[in-house]
C-alpha positions in Angstrom: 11.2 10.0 8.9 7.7 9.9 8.0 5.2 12.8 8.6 3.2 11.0 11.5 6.4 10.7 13.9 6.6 14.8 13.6 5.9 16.9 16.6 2.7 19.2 16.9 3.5 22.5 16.4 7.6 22.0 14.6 8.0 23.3 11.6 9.4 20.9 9.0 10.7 20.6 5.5 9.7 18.0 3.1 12.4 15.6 1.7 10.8 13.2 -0.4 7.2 11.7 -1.7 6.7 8.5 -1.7 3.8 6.2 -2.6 1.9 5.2 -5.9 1.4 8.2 -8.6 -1.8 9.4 -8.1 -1.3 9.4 -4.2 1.7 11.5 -5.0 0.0 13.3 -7.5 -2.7 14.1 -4.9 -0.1 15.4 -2.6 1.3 17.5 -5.2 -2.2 19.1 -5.9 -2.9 19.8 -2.2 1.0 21.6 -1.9 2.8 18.7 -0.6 6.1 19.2 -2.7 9.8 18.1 -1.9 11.7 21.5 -0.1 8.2 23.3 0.9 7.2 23.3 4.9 5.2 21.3 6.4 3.8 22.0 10.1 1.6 18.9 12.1 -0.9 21.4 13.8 -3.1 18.8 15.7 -3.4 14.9 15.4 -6.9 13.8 16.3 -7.2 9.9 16.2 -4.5 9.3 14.0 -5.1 11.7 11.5 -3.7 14.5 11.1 -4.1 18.7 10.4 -1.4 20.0 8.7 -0.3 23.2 7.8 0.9 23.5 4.5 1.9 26.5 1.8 -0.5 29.1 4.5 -3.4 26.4 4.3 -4.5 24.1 7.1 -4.9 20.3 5.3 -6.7 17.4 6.8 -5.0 14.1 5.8 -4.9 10.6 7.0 -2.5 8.7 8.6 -1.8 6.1 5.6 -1.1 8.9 3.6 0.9 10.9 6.1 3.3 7.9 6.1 4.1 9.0 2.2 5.7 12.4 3.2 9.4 12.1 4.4 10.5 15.3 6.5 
């Protein structure tokens, strides 16, 4: 399922990146990698703050939909 139907506060593990190759290239360069975890701390209208590889991370909801957990 993608990122934006996760629960605030679950800790999750990433299964897959999807999307064009710089938008996963972006996501690689922020920590977004396939095995690493992946927390939704807050969602604030639509986007969301996630915690990822001991950093907090802003990100939209168009590319949250990228990030299978």
């Amino acid at each position: 399922m993608p990122l934006t139907m996760a629960k605030a506060g679950e800790p999750n593990s990433i299964k897959k990146i999807g999307g064009k190759a710089e938008t996963r290239q972006y996501l690689e360069n922020l920590g977004f990698v396939a095995g690493s975890a992946v927390t939704v701390i807050s969602e604030i209208s639509g986007n969301l703050i996630v915690n990822v590889k001991e950093s907090r991370v802003a990100i939209s909801r168009d590319i949250a939909r990228n990030i299978m957990i």
